[in-house]
N, C-alpha and C positions, 0 to 999 in steps of 0.2 A: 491413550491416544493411539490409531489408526499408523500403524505403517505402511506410508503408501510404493508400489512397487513396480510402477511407471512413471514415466514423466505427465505435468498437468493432470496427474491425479487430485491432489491435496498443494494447497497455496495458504502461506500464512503472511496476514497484511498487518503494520505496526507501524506508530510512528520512533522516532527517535528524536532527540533533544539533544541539543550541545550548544555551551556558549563560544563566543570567542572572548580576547582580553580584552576587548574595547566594550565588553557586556552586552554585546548585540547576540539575541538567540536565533539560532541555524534549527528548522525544522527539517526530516527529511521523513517522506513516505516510501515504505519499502513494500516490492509484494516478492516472497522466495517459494520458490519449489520446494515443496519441503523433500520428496526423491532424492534432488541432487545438490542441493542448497544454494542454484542457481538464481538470480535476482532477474524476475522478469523488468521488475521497473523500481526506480527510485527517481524522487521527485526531491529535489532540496532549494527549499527556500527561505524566507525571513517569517513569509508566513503561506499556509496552505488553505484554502480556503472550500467549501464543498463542489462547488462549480470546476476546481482542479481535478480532486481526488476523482468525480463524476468522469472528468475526462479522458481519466489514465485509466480507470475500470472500463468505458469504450473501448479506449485504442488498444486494450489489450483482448480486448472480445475480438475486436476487426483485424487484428493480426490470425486469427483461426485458433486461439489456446483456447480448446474446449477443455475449463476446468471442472471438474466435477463437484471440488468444496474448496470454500474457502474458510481461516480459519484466524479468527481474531477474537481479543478480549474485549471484552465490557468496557474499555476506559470511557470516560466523556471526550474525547477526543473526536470519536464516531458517533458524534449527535453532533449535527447541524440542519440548516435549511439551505435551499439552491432559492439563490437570487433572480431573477427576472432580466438582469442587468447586460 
């Protein structure tokens, strides 16, 4: 792996999981600088759905973070379809 040695060089995006005790699961979408291990955004909810994550990948373009890469795994997490709705 690529050590990057600016800021908004290299971005890694993941979800995370956690239940509470009442067995309700907490999603939360992270994107960090990998530089400085800064969290551009984190999104937490009961559920995330692609029309979210669609939107936090804009607001983070329209904020001026010219990222160079971005860096995530394979999970099925990052397969969906954007709704019409």
């Amino acid at each position: 792996m690529e050590v990057p040695d600016e800021l908004n060089h290299t971005c890694c995006m993941d979800f995370v999981t956690d239940v509470l005790e009442n067995k309700i699961f907490l999603k939360s979408f992270n994107i960090i600088d990998d530089f400085n291990h800064e969290a551009h955004d984190i999104e937490v909810d009961f559920s995330l759905c692609s029309n979210c994550l669609v939107w936090v990948l804009n607001h983070l373009i329209n904020k001026k973070r010219k990222l160079k890469k971005i860096r995530m795994d394979n999970g099925l997490e990052f397969i969906g379809h954007i709704s019409n709705n």
